[in-house]
C-alpha positions in Angstrom: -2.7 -0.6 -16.8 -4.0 0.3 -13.1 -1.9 -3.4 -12.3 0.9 -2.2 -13.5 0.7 1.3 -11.5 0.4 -0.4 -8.2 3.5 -3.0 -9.0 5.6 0.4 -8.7 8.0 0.7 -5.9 11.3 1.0 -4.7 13.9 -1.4 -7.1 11.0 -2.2 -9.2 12.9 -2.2 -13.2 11.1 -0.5 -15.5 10.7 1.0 -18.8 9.4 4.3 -19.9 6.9 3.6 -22.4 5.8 7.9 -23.4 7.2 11.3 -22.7 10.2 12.8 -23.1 12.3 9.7 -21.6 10.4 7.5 -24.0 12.4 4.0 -24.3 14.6 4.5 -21.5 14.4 1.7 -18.7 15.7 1.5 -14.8 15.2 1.2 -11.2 12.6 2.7 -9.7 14.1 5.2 -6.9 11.7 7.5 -5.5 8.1 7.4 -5.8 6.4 10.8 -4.7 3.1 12.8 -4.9 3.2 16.2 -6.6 1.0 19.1 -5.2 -1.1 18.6 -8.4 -1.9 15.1 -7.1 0.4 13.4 -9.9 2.6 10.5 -9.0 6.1 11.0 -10.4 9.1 8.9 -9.9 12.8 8.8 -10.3 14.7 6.2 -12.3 17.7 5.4 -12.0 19.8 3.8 -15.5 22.2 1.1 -15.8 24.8 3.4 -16.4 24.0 5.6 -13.0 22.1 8.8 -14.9 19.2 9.4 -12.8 15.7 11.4 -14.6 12.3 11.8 -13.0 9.6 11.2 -15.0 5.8 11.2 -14.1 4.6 7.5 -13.3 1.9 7.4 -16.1 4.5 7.2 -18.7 6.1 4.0 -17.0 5.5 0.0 -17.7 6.5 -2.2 -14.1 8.6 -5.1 -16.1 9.6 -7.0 -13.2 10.6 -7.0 -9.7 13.8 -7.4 -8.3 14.8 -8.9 -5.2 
């Protein structure tokens, strides 16, 4: 799982795998560290709807280039 946290970056697709966005998948946006020391990011969707969800929830599937 700790692989799969460091393959997260900028244009890295990926799915949300728990929480409230559960299922949902996209491009990885913005990574950023919150106050309370948790990594969240912001996905963007295929159909241009951006969320933020908090990085633990999310499953790197590939990168694109």
């Amino acid at each position: 799982m700790d692989d799969e946290k460091s393959q997260l970056k900028n244009g890295v697709f990926c799915q949300v795998i728990g929480g409230t966005h559960k299922g949902k998948s996209g491009t990885v946006q913005d990574l950023h560290l919150s106050k309370t020391g948790h990594r969240t990011i912001t996905v963007l969707q295929e159909n241009g709807i951006r969320f933020k969800t908090l990085a633990k929830n999310v499953s790197a599937v590939y990168s694109e280039k």
